[in-house]
MOPAC internal coordinates of N, CA, C and O (Angstrom, degrees):
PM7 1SCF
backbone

  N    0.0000 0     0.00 0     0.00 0    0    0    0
  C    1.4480 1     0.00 0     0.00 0    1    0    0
  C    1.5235 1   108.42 1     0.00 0    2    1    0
  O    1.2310 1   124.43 1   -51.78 1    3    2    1
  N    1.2959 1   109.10 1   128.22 1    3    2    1
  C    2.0766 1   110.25 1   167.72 1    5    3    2
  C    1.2890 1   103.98 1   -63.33 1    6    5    3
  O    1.2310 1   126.79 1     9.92 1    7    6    5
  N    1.5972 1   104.54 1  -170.08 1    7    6    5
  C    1.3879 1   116.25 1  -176.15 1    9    7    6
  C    1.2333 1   125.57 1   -83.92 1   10    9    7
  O    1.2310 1   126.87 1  -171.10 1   11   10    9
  N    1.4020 1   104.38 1     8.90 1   11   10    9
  C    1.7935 1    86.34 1  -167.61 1   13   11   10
  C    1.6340 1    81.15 1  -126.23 1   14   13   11
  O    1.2310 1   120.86 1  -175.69 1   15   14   13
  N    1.3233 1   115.96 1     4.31 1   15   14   13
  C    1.3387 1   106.41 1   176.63 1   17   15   14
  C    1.9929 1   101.69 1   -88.22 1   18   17   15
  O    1.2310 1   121.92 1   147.81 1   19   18   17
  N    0.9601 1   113.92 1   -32.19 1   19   18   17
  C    1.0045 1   131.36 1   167.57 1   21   19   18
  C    1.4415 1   124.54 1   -35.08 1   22   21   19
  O    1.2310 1   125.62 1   115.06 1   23   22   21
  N    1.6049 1   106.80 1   -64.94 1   23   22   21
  C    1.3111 1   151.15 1   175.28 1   25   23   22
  C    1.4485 1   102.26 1   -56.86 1   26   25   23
  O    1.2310 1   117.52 1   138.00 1   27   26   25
  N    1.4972 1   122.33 1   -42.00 1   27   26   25
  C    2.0488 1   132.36 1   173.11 1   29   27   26
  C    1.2863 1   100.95 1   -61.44 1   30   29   27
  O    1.2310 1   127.54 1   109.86 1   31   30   29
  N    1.3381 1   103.09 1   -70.14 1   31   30   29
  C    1.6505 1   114.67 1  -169.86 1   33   31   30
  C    1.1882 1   144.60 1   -60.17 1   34   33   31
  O    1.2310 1   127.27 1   166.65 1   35   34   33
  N    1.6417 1   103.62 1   -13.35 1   35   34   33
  C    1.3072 1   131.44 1   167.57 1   37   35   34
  C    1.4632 1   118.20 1   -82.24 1   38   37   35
  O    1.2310 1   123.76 1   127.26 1   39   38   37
  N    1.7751 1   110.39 1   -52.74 1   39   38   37
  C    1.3639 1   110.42 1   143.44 1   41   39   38
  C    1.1407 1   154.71 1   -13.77 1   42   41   39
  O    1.2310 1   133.03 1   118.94 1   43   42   41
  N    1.5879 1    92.42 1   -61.06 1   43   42   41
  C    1.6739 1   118.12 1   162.06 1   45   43   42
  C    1.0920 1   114.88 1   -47.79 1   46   45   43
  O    1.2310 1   124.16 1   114.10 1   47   46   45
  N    1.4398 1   109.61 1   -65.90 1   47   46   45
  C    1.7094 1   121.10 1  -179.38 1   49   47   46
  C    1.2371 1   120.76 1   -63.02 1   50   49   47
  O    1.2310 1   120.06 1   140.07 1   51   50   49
  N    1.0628 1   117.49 1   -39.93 1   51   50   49
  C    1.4703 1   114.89 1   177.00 1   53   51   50
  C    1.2562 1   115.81 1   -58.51 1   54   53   51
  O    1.2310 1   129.92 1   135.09 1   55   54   53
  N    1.2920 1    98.47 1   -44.91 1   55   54   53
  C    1.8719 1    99.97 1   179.46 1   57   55   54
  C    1.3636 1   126.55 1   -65.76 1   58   57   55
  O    1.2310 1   124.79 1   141.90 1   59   58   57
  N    1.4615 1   108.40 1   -38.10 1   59   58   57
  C    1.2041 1   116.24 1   179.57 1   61   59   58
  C    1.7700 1   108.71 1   -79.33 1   62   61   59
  O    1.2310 1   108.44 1   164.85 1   63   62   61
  N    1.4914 1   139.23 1   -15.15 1   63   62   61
  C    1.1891 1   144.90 1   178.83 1   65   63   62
  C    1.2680 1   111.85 1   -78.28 1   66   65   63
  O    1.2310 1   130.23 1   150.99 1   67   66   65
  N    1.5214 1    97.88 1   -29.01 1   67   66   65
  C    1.8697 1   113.74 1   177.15 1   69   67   66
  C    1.3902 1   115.10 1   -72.60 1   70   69   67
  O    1.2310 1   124.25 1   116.63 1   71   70   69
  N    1.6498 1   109.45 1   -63.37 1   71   70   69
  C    1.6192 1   102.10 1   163.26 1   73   71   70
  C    1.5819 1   112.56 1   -26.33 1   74   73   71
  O    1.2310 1   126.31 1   110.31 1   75   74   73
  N    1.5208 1   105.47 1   -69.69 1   75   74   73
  C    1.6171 1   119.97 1  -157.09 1   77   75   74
  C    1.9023 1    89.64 1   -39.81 1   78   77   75
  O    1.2310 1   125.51 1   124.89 1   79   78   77
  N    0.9402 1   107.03 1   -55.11 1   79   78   77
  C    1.7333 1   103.82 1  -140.97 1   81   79   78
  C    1.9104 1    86.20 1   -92.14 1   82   81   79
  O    1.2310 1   116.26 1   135.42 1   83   82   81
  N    1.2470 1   124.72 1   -44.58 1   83   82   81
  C    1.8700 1    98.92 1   165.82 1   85   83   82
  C    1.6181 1   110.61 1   147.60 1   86   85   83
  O    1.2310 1   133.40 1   178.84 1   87   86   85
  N    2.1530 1    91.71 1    -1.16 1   87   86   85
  C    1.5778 1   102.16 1  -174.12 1   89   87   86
  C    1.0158 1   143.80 1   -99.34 1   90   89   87
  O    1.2310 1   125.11 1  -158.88 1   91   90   89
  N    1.7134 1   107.79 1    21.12 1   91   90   89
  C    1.3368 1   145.98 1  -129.20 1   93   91   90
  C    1.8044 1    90.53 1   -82.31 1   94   93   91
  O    1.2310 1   116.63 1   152.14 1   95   94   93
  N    1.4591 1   124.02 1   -27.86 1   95   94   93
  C    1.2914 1   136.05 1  -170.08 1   97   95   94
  C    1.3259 1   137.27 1   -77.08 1   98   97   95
  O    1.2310 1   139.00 1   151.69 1   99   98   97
  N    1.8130 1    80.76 1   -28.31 1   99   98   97
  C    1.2741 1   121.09 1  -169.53 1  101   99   98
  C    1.4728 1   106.05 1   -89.75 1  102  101   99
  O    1.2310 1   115.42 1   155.66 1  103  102  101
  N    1.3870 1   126.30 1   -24.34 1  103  102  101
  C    1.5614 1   120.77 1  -158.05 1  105  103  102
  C    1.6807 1   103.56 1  -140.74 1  106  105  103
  O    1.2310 1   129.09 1   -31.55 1  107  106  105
  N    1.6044 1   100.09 1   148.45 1  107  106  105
  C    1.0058 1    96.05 1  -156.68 1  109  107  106
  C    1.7126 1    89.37 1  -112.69 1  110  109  107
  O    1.2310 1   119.14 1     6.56 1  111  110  109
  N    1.4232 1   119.26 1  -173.44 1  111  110  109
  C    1.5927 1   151.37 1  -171.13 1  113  111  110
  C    1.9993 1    94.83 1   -30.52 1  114  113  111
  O    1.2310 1   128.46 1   108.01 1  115  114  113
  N    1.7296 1   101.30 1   -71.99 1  115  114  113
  C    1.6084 1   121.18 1  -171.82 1  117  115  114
  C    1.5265 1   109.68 1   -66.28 1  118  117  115
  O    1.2310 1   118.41 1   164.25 1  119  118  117
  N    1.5308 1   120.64 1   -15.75 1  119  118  117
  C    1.4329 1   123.35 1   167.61 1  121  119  118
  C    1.5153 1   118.24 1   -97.71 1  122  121  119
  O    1.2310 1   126.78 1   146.08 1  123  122  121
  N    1.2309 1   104.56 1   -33.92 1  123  122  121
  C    1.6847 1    91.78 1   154.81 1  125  123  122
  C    1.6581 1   123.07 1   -71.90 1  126  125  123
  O    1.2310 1   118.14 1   164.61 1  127  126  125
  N    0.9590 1   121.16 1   -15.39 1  127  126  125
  C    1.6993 1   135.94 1  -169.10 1  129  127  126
  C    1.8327 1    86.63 1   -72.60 1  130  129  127
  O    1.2310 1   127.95 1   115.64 1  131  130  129
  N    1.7907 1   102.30 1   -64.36 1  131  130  129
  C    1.4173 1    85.04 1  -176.08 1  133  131  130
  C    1.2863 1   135.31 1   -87.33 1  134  133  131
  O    1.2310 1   116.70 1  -179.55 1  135  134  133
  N    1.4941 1   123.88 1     0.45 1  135  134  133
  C    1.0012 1   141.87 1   167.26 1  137  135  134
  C    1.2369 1   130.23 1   -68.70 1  138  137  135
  O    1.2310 1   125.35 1   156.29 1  139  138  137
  N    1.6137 1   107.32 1   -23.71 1  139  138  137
  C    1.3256 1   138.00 1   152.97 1  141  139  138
  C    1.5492 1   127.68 1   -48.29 1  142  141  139
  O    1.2310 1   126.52 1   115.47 1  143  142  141
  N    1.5919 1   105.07 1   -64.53 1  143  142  141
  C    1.4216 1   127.54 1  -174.96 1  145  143  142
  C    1.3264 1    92.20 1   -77.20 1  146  145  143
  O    1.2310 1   107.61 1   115.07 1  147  146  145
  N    1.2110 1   140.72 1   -64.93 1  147  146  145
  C    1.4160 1   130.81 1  -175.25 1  149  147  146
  C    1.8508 1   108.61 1   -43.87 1  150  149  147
  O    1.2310 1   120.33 1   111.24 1  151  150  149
  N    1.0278 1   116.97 1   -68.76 1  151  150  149
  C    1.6546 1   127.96 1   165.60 1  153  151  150
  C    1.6592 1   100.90 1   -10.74 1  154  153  151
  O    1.2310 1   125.68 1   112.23 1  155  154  153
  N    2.0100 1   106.68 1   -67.77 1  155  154  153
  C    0.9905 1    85.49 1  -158.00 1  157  155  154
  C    1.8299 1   117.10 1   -67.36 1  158  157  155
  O    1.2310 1   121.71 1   162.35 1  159  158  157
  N    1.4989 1   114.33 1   -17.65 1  159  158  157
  C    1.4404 1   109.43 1   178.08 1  161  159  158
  C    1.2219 1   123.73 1   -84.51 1  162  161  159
  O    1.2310 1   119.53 1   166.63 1  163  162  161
  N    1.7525 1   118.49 1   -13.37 1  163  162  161
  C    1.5374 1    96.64 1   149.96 1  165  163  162
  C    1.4859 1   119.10 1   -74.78 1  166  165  163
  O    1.2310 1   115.07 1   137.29 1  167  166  165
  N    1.6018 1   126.95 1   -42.71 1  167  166  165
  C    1.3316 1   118.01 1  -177.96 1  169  167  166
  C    1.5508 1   102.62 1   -47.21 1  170  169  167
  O    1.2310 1   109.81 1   131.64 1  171  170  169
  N    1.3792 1   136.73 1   -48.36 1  171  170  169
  C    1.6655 1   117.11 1  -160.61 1  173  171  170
  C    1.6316 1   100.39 1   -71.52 1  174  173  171
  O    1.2310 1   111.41 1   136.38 1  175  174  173
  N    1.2950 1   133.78 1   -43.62 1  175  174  173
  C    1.2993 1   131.97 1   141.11 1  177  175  174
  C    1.5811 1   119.16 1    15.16 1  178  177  175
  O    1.2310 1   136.34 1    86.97 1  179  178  177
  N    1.4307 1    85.97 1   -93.03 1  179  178  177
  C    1.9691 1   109.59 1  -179.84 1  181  179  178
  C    1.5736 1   109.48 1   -39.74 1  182  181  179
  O    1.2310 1   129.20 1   139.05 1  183  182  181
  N    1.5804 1    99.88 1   -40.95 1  183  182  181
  C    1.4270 1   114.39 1  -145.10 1  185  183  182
  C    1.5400 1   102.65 1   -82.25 1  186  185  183
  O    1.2310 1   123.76 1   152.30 1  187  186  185
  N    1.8089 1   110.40 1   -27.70 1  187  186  185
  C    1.2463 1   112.05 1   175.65 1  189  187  186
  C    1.3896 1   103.30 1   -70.91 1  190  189  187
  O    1.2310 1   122.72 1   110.33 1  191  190  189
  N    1.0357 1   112.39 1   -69.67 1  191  190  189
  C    1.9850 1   131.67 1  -176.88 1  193  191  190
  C    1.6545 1    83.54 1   -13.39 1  194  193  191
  O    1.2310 1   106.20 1    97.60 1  195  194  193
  N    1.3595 1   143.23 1   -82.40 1  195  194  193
  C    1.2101 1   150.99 1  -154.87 1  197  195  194
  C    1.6171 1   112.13 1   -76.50 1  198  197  195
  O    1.2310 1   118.81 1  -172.19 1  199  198  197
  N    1.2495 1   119.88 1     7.81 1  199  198  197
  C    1.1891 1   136.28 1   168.86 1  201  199  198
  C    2.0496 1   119.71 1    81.18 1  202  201  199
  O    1.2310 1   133.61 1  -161.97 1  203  202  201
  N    1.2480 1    91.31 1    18.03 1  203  202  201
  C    1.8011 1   114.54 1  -164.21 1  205  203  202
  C    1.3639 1    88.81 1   -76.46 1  206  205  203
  O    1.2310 1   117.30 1     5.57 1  207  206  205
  N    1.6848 1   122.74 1  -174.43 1  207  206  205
  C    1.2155 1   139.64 1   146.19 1  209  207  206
  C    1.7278 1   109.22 1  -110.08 1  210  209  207
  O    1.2310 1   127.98 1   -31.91 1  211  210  209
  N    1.5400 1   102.25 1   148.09 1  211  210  209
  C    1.2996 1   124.53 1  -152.27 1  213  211  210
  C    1.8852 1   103.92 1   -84.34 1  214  213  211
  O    1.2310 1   130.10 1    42.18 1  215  214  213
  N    1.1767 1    98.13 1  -137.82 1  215  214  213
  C    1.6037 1    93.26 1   169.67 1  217  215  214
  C    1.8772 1   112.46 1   -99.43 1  218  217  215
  O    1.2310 1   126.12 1   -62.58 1  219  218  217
  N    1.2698 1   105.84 1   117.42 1  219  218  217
  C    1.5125 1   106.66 1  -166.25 1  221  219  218
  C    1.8303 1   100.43 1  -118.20 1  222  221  219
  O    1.2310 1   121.95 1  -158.97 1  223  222  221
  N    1.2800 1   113.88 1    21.03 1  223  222  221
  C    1.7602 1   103.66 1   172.94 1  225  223  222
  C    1.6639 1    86.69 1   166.34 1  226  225  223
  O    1.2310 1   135.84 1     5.59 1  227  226  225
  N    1.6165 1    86.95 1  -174.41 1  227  226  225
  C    1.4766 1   109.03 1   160.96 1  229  227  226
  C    1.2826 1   124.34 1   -82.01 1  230  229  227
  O    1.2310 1   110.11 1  -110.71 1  231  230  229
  N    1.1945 1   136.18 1    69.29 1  231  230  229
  C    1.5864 1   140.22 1  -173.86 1  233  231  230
  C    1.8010 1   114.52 1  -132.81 1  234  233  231
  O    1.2310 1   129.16 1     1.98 1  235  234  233
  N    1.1054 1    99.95 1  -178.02 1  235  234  233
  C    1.6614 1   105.47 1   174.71 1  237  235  234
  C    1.0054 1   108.83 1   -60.20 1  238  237  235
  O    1.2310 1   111.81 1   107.02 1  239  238  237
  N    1.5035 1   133.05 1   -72.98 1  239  238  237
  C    1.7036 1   147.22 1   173.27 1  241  239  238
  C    1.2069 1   103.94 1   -30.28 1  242  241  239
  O    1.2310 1   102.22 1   114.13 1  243  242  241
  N    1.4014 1   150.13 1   -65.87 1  243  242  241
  C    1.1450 1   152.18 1  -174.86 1  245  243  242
  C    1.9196 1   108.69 1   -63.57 1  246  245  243
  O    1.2310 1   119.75 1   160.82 1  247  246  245
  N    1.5915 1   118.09 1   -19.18 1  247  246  245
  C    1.4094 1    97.36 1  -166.39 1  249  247  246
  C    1.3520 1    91.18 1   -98.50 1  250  249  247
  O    1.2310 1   118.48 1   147.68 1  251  250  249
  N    1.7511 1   120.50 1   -32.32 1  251  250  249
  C    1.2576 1   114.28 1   173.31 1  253  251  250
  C    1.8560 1   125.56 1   -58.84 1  254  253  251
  O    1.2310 1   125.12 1   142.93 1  255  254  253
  N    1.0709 1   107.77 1   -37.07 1  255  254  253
  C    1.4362 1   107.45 1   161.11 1  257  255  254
  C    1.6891 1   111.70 1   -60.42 1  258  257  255
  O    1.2310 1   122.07 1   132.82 1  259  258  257
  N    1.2561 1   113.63 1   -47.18 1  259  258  257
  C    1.4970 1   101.02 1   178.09 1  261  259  258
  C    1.6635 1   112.24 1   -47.37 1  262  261  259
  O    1.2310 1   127.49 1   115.15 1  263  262  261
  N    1.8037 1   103.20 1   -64.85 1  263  262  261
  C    1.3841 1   102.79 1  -174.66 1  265  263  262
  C    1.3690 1   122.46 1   -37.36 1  266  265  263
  O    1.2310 1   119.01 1   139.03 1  267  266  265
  N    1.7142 1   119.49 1   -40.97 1  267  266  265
  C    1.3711 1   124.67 1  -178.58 1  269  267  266
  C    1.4210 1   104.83 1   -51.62 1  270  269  267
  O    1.2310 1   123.87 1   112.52 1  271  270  269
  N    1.4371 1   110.19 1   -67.48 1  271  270  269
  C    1.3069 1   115.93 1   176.89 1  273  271  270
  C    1.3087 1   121.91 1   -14.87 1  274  273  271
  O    1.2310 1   125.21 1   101.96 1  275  274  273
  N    1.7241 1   107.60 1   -78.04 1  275  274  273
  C    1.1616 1   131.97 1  -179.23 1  277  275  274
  C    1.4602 1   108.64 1   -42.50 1  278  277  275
  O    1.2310 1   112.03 1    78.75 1  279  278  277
  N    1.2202 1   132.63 1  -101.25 1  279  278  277
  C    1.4187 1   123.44 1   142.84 1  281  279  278
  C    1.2928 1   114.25 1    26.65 1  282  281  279
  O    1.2310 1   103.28 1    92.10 1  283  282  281
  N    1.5009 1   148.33 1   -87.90 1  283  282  281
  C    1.5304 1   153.44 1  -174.11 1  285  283  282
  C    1.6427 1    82.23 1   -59.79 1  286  285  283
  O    1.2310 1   107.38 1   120.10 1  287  286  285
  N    0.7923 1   141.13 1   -59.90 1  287  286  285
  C    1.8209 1   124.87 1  -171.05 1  289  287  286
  C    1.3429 1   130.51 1   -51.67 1  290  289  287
  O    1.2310 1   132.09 1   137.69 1  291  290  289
  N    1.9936 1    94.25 1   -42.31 1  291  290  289
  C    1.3841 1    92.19 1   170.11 1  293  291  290
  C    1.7252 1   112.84 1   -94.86 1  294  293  291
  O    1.2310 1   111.69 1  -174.00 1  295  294  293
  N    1.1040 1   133.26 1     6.00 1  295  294  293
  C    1.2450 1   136.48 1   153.51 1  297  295  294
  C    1.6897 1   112.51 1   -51.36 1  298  297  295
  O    1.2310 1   129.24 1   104.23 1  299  298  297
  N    1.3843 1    99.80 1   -75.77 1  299  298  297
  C    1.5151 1   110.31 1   164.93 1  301  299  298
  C    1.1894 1   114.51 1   -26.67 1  302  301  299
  O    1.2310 1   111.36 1   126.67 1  303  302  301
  N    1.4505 1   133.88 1   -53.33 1  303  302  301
  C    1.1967 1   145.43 1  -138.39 1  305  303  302
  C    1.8625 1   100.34 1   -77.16 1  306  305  303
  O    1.2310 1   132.46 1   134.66 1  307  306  305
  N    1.7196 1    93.54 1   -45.34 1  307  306  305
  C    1.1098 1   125.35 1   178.77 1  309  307  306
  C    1.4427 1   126.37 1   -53.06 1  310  309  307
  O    1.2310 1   127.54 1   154.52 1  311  310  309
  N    1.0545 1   103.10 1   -25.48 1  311  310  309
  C    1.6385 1   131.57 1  -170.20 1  313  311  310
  C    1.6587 1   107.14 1   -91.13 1  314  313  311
  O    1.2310 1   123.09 1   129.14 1  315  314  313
  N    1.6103 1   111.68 1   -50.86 1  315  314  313
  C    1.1233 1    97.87 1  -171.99 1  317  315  314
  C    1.3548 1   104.12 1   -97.00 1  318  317  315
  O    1.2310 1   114.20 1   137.97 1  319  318  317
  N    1.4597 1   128.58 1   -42.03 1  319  318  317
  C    1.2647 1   125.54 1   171.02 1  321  319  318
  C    1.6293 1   134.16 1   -35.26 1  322  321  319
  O    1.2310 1   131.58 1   143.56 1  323  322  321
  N    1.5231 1    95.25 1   -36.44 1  323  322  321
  C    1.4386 1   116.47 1  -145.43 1  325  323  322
  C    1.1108 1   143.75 1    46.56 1  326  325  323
  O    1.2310 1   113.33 1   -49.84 1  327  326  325
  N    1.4628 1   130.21 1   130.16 1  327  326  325
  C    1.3082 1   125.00 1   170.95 1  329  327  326
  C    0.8170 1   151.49 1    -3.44 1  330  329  327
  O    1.2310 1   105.12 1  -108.16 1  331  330  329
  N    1.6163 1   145.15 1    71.84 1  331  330  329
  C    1.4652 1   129.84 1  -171.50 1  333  331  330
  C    1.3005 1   131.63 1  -126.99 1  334  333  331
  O    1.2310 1   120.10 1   180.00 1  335  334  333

């Protein structure tokens, strides 16, 4: 994937990981972007550990692994930051 495909999909994920987890209020356009791209390299991460494939394009399989990803980051995030 180029960069600006990168730059969509991270978006995507981020935003949608934010809804999921409650921080959607809290974060803006450039924090879902990276919250996104990060997502997707812990989700391909996870996904190896369990013997899966990671994020390999622009498709469903790849955004749902991102979201997971994303998601465990902002969980984490949640944990040490705390809630606010």
């Amino acid at each position: 994937m180029g960069i600006l495909s990168w730059i969509i999909f991270g978006a995507l994920a981020g935003w949608v990981a934010s809804m999921i987890v409650g921080r959607n209020d809290q974060m803006g356009c450039l924090a879902n972007i990276v919250v996104g791209i990060i997502g997707a390299v812990i989700g391909g991460w996870i996904m190896s550990i369990f013997g899966g494939s990671g994020v390999t394009g622009f498709n469903i399989t790849s955004f749902i692994v991102a979201v997971i990803g994303a998601v465990v980051l902002l969980a984490i995030l949640n944990l040490i930051l705390g809630r606010r």
